[in-house]
N, C-alpha and C positions, 0 to 999 in steps of 0.2 A: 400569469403568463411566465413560462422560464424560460430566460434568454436561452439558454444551454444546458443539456440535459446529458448526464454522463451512468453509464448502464454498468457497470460491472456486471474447502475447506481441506491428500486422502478423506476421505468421506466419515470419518469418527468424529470430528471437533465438532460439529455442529449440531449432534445429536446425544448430548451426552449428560445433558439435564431433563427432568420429567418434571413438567412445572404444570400449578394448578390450574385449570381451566375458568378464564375470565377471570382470575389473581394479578392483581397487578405485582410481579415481580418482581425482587432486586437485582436491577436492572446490570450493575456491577459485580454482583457473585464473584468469588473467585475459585478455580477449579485448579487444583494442583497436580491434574492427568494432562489434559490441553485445554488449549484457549477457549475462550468467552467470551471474544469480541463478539461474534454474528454468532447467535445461538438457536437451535430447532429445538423441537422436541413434538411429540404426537401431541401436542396442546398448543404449544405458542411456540411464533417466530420471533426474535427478535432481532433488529437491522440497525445499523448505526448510522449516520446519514450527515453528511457535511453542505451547507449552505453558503454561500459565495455572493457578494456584488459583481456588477462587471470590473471593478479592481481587485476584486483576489479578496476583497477582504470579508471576515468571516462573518454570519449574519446572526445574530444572539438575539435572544428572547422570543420565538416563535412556540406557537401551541400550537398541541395534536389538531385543532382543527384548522389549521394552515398545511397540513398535509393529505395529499392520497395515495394510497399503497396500492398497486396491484398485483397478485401473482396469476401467472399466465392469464394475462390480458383479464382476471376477473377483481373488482374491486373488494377490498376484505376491510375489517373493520379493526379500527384501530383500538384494542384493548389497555394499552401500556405507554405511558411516554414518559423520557424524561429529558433534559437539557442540561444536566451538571458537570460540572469539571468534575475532572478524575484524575488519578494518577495514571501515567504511563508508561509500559515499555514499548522502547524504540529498537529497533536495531539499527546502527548505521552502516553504510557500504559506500566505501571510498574507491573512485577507480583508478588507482597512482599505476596505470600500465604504461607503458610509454609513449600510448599518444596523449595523454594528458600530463606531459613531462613541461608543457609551458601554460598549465591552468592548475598544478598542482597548487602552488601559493593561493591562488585563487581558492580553490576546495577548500584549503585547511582553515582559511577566514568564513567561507559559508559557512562549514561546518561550526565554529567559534560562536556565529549567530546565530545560528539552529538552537545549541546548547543553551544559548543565554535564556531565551524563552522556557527553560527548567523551571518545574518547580519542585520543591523538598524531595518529595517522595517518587518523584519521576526515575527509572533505572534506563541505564544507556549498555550497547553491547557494540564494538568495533570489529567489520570487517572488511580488506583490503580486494581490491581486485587488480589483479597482477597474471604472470603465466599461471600460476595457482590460486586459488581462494587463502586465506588468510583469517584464521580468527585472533585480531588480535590481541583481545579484550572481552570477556564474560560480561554478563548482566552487572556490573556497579549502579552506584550513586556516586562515587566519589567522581565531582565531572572535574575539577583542576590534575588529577591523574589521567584521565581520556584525554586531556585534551593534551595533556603532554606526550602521549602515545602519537596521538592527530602530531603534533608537530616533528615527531621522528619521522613517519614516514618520508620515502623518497619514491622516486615514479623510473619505473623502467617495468622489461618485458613484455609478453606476450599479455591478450585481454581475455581472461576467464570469465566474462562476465556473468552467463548463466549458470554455470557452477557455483558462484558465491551467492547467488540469490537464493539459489537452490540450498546452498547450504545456509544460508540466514535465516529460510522460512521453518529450516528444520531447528535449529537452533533457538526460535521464539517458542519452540512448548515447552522452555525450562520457563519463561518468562513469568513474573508473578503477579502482574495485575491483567484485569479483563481486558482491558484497551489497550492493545494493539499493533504497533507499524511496523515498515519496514521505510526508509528514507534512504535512497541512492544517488548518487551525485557520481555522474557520467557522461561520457558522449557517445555514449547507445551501445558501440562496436564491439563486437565479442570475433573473437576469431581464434581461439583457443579451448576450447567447453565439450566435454565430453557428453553432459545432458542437450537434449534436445529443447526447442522453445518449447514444441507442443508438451513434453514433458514437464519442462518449468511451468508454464500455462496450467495444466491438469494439478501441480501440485499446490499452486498458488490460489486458482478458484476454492483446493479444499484446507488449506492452510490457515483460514478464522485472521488475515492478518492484512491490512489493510496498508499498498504499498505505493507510499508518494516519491516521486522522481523528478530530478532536478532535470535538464540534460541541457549540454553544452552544446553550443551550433560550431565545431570543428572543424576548421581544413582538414584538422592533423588525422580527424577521424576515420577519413576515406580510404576504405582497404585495398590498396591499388600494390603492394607489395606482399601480404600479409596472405598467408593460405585461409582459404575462408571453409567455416566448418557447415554442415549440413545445416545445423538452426537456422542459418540465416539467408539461406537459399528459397527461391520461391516457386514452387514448381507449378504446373499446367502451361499447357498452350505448346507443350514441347520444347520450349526456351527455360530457361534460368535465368534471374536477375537476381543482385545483390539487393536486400528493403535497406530504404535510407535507415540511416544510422538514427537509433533512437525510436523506433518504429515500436522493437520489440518493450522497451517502459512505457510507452504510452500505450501499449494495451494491457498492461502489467496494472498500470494505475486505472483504465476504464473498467475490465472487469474485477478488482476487488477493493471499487469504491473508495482508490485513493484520488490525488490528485497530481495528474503530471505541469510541467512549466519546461517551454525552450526560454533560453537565456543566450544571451547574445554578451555580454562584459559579469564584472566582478558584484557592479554595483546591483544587476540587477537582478543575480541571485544571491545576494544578501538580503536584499529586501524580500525575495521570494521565500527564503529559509525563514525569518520572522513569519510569515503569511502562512507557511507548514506546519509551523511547533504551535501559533496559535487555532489553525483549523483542526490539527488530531484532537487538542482541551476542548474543544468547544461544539463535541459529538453530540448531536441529536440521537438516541436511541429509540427508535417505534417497534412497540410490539404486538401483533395480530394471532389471530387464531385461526389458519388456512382452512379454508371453505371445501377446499379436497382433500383427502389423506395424505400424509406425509408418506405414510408408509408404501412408497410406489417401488423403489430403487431408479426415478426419474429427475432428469433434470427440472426444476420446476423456476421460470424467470421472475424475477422482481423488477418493477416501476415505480420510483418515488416522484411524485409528481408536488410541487408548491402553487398554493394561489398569489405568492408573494410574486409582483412584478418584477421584469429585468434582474433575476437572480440565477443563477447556476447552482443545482442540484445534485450530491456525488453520493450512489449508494454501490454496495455490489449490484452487481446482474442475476442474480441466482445464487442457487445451493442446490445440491445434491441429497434426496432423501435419501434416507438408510435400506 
């Protein structure tokens, strides 16, 4: 039984290997065009998949036959599995705009703990969200430098927040290992952003990059002076409303199989940062061979489903064939 079940590439990153039919694969490859996190090909899928208690905490040692895959609603057979750690690229996204001008202190300690959970080969990439995106930091390992960059920052201006994500996701095809993230640490509100959600949305389902979200439960966050931009408008019924802040990461993190957290104090997205750098290591990888062509140009949905009780499930939702 799963307590809770959470659904999540442009359309090139997940097509870009041609892999042998019923081969178990390396499952880690790396590809120095784009990512290799969630990989297609006219032979095999392959899915990353994160496992949770109802504490957040991450579930190790499960075998292919503790899982079921389905695409569109048909069960497919699992050819490939693996459970190992990996190294990782992360990009981070800090949101120092001015309504997080009394959680910034706050941020640069999550962030502190996020980092600690490093391991050797792990590569980090800084960027800011402000009236503009900000890169402030390429791919490193040197994390005692990032973290000194983290401690410069200061918080004012306007909240670009889907332009910096937008530009993070673009930013992870320099990245050099197959796994994957994006980690942001925010309180949701964008009121500044030139891209659209549905646009961030469309490039993040094809972006291979699997984006976990902190978010902060803010007064400060409520756009009540702030011009609000189209992303975050809701339209039909002939009315307009503002989406609660944070809305747009938490579907950020549902479809491309990360994992979002609200956080209410300092303490308890510290602990939640620990609970993120250990679930991105501790990726399950399943890989099938689709029972219908790839080759459609359709959207085609993914279900990971566990026999494991009382546990929480995070895969993407889909992928787009070529």
């Amino acid at each position: 039984m799963v307590a809770a079940m959470h659904f999540p590439c442009k359309t090139f990153p997940a097509f870009r290997m041609l892999l042998p039919v019923l081969a178990f694969v390396p499952i880690y490859a790396q590809s120095t065009q784009s990512p290799a996190n969630f990989r297609a090909s006219a032979e095999l899928v392959l899915v990353p998949v994160t496992v949770t208690d109802h504490n957040g905490k991450t579930v190790q040692g499960l075998q292919a036959d503790n899982f079921k895959l389905l695409e569109d609603q048909v069960t497919q057979k699992i050819v490939s599995f693996s459970g190992d750690d990996a190294p990782c690229s992360v990009g981070l996204i800090l949101d120092t705009s001015g309504s997080m001008r009394d959680l910034l202190g706050a941020t640069k300690e999550i962030a502190h703990a996020f980092l600690g959970t490093a391991n050797p080969q792990d590569e980090f990439m800084l960027l800011t969200v402000s009236t503009q995106p900000d890169a402030v930091s390429a791919f490193t390992v040197d994390i005692p430098t990032l973290e000194k960059s983290i401690q410069l920052t200061s918080a004012g201006g306007f909240t670009a927040l889907i332009d910096t994500i937008y530009l993070g996701l673009n930013r992870m095809r320099v990245s050099k290992h197959p796994r994957r993230a994006l980690l942001i640490l925010s309180d949701g509100i964008d009121n500044h952003s030139r891209y659209s959600k549905s646009e961030l949305v469309r490039v993040a389902l094809e972006a291979d990059v699997q984006i976990y979200t902190i978010i902060f439960d803010n007064p400060a966050a409520v756009p009540t002076t702030v011009p609000f931009v189209p992303a975050m408008i809701r339209k039909g019924g002939g009315t307009a409303g503002v989406q609660p802040p944070g809305s747009l990461l938490e579907d950020l993190s549902d479809k491309t199989g990360g994992i979002h957290f609200r956080v209410r104090n300092a303490a308890e997205a510290e602990q939640t940062a620990e609970k993120i750098g250990r679930a991105i290591r501790a990726e399950y990888v399943i890989g099938y061979q689709p029972a219908n062509s790839l080759l459609t140009g359709k959207w085609h949905r993914i279900r990971v489903k566990s026999d494991v009780p009382h546990v929480s499930v995070y895969a993407r939702n889909g992928y787009y064939a070529p």
